[in-house]
Backbone as a chain_set.jsonl record, in Angstrom:
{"seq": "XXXXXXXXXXXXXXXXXXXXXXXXXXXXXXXXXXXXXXXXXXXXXXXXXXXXXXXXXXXXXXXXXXXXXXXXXXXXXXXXXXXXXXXXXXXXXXXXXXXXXXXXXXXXXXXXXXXXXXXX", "coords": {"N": [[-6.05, -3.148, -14.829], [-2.901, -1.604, -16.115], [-1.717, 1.388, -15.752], [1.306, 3.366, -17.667], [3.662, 5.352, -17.268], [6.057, 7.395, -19.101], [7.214, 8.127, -17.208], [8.358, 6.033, -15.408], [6.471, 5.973, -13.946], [4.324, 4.04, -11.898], [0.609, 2.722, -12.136], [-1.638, 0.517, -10.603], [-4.903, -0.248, -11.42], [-7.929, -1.942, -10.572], [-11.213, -3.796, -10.161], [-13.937, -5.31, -9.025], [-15.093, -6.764, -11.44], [-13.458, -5.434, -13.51], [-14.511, -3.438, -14.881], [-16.724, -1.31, -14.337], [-15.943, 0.381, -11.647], [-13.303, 0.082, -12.45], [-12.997, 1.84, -14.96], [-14.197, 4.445, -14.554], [-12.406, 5.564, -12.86], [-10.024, 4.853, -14.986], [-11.197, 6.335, -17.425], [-11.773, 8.943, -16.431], [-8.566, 9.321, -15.654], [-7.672, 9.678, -18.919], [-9.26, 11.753, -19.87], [-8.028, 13.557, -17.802], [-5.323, 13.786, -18.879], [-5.759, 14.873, -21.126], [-5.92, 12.838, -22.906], [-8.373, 12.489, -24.406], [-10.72, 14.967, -25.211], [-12.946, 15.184, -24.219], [-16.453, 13.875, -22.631], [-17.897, 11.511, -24.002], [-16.236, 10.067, -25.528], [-14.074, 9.496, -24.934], [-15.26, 7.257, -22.643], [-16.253, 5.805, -24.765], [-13.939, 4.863, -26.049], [-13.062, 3.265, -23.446], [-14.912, 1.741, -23.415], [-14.803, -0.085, -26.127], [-12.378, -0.989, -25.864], [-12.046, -2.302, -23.826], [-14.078, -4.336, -23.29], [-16.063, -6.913, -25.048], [-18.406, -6.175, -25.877], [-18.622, -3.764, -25.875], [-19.379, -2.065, -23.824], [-18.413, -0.568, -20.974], [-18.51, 1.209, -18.7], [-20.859, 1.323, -17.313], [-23.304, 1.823, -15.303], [-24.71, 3.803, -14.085], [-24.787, 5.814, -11.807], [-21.656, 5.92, -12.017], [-21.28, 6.911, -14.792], [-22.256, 8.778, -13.853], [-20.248, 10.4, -12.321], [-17.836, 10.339, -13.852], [-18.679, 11.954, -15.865], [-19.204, 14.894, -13.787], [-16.615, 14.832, -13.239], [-15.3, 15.242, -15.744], [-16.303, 17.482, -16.811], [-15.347, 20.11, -14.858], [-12.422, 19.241, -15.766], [-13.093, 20.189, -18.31], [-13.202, 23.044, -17.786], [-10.885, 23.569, -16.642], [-10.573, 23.539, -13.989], [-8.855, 22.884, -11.344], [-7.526, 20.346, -9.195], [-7.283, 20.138, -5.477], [-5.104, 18.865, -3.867], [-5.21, 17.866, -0.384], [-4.036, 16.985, 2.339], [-5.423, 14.453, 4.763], [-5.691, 13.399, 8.098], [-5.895, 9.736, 8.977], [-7.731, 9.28, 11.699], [-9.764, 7.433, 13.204], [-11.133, 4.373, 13.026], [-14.193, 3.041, 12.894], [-15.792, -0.187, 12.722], [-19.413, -1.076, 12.601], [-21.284, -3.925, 12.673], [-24.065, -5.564, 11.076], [-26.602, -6.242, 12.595], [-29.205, -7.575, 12.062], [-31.345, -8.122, 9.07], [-34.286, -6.402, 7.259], [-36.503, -8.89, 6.791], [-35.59, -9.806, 9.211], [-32.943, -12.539, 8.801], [-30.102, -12.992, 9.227], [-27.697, -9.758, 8.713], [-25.141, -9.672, 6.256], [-23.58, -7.09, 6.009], [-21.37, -4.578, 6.992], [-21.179, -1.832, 8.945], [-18.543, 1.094, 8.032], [-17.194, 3.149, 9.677], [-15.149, 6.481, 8.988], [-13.26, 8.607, 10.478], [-11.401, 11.417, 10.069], [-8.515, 14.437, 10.495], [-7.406, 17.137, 9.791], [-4.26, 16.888, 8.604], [-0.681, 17.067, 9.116], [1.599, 18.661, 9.518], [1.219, 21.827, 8.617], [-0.744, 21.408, 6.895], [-3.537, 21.451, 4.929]], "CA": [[-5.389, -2.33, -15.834], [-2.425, -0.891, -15.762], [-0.997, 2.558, -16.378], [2.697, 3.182, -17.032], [4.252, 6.949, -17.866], [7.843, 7.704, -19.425], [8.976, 8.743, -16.01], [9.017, 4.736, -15.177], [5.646, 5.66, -12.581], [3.167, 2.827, -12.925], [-0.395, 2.477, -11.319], [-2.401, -0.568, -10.949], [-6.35, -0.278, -11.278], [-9.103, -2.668, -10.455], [-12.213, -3.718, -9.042], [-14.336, -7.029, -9.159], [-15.25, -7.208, -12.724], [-12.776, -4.791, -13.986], [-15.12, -2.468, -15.831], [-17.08, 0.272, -13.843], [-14.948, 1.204, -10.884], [-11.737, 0.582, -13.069], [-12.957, 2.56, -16.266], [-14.435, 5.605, -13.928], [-10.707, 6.106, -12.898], [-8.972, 4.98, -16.861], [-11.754, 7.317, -18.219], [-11.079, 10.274, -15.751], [-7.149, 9.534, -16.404], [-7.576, 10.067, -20.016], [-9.182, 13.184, -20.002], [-7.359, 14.369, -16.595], [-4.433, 13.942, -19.029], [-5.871, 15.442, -22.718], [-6.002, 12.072, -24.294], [-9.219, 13.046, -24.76], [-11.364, 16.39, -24.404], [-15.127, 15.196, -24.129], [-16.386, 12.402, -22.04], [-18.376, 10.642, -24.546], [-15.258, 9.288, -26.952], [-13.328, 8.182, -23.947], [-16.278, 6.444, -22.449], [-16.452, 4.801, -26.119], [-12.875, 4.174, -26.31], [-12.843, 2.384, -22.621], [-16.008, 0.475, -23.732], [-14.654, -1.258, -27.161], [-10.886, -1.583, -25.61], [-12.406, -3.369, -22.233], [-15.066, -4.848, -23.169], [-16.645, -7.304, -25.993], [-19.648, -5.921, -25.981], [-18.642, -2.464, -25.925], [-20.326, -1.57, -22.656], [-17.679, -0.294, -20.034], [-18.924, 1.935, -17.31], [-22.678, 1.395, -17.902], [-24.102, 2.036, -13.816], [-25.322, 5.307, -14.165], [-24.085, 6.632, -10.889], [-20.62, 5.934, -12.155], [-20.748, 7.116, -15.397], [-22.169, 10.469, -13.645], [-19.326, 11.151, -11.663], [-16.873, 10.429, -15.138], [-19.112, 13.458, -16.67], [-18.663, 15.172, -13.191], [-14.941, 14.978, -13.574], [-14.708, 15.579, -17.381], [-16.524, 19.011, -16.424], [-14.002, 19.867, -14.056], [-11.694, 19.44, -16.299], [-13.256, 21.263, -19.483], [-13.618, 24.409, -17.372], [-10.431, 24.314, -16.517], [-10.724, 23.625, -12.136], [-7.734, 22.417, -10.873], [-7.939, 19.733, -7.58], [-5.966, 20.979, -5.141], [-4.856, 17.653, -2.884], [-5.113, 17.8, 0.866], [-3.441, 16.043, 3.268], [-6.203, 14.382, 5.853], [-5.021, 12.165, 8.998], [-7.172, 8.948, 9.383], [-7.668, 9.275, 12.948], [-10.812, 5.973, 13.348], [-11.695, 3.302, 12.111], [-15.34, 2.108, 13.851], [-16.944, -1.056, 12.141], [-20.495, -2.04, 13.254], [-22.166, -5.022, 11.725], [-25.678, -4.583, 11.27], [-27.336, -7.559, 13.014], [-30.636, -8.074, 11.131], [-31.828, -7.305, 7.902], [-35.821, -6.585, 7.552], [-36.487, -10.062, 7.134], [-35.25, -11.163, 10.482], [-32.113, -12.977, 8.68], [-28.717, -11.758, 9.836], [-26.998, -9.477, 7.729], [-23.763, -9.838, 5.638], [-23.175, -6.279, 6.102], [-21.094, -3.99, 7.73], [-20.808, -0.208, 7.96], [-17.441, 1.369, 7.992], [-17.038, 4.907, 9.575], [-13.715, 6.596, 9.131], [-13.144, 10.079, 10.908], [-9.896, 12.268, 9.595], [-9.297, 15.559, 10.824], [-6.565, 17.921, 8.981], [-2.797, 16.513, 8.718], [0.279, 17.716, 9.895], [2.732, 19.775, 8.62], [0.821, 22.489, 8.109], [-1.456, 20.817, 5.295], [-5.318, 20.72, 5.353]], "C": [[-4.151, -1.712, -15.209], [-1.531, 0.271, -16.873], [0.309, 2.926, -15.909], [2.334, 4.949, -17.816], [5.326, 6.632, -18.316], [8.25, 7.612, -18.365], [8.782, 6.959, -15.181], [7.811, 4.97, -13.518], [4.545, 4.517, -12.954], [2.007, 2.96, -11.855], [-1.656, 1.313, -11.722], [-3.894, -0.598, -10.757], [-6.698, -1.341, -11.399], [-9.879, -3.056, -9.578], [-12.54, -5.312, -9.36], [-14.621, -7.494, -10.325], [-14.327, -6.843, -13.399], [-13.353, -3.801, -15.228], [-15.835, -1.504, -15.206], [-15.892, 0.907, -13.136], [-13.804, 1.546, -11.322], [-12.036, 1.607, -14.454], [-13.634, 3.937, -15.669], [-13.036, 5.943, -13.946], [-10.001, 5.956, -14.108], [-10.058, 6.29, -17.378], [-11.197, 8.602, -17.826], [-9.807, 10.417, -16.187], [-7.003, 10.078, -17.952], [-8.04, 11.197, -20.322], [-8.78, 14.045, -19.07], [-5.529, 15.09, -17.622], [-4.271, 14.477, -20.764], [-5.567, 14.57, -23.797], [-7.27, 12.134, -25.265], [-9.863, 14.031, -24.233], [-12.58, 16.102, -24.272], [-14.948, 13.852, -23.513], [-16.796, 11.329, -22.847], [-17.258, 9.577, -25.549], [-14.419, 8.881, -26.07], [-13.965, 7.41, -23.572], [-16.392, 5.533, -23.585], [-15.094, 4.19, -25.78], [-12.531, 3.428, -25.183], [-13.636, 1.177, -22.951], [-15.446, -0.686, -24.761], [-12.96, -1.524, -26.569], [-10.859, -2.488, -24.34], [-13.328, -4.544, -22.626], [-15.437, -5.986, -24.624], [-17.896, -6.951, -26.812], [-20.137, -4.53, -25.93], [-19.437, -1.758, -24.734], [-19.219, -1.652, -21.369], [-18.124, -0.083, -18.688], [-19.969, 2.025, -17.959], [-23.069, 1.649, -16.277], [-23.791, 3.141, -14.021], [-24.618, 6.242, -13.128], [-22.435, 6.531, -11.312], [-20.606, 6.947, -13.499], [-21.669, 8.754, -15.21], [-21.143, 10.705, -13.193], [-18.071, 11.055, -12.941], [-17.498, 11.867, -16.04], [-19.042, 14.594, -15.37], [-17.268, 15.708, -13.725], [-14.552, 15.833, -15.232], [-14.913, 17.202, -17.363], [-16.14, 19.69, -15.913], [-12.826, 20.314, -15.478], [-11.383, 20.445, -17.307], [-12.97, 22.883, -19.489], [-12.197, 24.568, -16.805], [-10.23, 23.962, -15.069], [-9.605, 22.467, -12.262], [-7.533, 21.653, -9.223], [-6.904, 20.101, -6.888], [-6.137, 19.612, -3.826], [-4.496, 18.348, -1.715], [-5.059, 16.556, 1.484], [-4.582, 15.681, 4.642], [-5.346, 13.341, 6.822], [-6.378, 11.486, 9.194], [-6.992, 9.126, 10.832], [-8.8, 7.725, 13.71], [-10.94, 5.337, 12.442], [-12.948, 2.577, 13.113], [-15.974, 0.772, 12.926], [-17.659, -1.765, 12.842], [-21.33, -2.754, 12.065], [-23.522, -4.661, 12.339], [-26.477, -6.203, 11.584], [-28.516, -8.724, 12.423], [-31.057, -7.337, 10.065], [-33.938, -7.165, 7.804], [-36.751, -7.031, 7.704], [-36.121, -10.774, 8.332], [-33.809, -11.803, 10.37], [-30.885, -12.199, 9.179], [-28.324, -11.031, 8.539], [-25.432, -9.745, 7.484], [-23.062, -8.796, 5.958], [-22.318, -5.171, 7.169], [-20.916, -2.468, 7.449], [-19.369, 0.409, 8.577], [-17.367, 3.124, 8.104], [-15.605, 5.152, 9.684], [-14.147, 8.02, 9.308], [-11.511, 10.46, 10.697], [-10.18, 13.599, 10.47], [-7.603, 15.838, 9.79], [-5.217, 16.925, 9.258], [-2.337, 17.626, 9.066], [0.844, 18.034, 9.369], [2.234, 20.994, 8.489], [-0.401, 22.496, 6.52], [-2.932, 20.598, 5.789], [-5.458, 19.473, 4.435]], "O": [[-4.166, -1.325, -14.041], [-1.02, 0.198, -17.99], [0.712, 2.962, -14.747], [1.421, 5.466, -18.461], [5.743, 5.517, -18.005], [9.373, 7.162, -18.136], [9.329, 6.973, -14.079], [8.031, 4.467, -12.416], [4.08, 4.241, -14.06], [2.344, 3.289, -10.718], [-2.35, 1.251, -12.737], [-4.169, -1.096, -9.666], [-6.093, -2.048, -12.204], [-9.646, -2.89, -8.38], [-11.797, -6.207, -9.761], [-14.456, -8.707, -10.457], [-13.964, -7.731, -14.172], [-12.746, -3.506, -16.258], [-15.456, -0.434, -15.682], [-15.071, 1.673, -13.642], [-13.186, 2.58, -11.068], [-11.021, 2.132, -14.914], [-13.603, 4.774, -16.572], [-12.509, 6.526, -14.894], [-9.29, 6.914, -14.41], [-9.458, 7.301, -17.74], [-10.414, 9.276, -18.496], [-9.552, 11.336, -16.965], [-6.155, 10.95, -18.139], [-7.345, 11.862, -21.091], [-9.018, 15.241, -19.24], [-4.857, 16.095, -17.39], [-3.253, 14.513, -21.456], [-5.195, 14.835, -24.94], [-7.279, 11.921, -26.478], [-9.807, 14.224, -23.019], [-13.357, 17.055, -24.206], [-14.041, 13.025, -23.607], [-16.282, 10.229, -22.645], [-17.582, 8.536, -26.122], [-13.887, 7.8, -26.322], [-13.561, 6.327, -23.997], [-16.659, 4.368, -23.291], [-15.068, 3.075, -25.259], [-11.602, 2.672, -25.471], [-13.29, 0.0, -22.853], [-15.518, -1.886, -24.497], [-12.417, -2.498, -27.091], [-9.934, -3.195, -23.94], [-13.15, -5.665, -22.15], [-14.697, -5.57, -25.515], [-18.268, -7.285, -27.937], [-21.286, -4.087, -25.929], [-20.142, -0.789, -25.016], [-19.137, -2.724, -20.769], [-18.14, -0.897, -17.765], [-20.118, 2.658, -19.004], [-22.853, 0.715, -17.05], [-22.624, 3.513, -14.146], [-23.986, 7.243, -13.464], [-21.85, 7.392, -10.656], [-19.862, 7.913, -13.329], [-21.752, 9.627, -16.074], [-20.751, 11.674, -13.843], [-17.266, 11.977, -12.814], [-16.801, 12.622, -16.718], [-18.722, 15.642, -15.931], [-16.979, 16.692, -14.406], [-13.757, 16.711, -15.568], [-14.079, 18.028, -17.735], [-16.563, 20.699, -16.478], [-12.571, 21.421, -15.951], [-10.408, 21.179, -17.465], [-12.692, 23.672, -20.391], [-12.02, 25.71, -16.382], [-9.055, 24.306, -14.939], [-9.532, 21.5, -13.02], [-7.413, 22.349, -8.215], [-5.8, 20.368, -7.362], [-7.099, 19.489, -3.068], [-3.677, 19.266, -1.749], [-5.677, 15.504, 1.326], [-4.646, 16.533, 5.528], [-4.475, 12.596, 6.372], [-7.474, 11.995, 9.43], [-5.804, 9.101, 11.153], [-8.401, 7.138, 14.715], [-10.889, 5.602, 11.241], [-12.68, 1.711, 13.945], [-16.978, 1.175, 12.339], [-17.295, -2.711, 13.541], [-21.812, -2.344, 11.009], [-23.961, -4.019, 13.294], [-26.786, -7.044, 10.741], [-28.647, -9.947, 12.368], [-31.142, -6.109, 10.068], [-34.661, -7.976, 8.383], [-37.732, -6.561, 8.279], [-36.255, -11.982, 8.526], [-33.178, -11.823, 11.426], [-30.809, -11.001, 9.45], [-28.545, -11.532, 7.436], [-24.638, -9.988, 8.393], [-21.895, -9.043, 6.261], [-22.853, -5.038, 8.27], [-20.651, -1.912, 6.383], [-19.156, 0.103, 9.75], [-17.429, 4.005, 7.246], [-14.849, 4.376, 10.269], [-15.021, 8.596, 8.66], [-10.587, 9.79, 11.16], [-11.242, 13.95, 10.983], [-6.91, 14.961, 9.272], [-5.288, 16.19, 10.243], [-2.876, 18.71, 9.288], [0.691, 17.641, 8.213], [3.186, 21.625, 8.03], [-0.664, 23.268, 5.599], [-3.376, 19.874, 6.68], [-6.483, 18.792, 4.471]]}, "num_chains": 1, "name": "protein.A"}
């Protein structure tokens, strides 16, 4: 998906299907920006404008953190962006899975500590 503004900024969303991870962030956008005020009628309106089947952000843990956010918003709380420095990147693969077989997986630690300038 993508989202353009007047002021000529554009941002390009997506994930592997193009319906949870990208309609968590279009949903949030739309009520971050008072296209809509409740989560449930954006959640609708991502579902029948994405989808065929009307089913957008259906994985539960996603479409908590879109009611998360919307709450946030309702009340009013304002995010206040901080500047972190990545400082690592460690990735260890995980050798065996419980079965014995190797795994596919890897885990990905990243350590930040405050940025510079004066910015947490």
């Amino acid at each position: 998906a993508v989202v353009s503004t007047q002021s000529g900024h554009y941002a390009g969303i997506h994930c592997k299907a193009g319906k949870g991870r990208t309609g968590v962030m279009i949903v949030s956008y739309l009520l971050h920006e008072g296209i809509y005020e409740t989560v449930q009628p954006a959640l609708q309106f991502y579902g029948e404008a994405r989808t065929f089947d009307m089913k957008g952000v259906t994985i539960p843990s996603q479409r908590r953190y879109v009611y998360y956010y919307g709450d946030l918003v309702m009340r009013g709380l304002k995010y206040e962006a901080k500047t972190l420095l990545l400082t690592k990147i460690k990735l260890i693969k995980l050798p065996y899975t419980q079965a014995g077989s190797l795994s596919k997986f890897t885990v990905i630690m990243c350590f930040v500590s405050p940025g510079r300038n004066g910015h947490s």
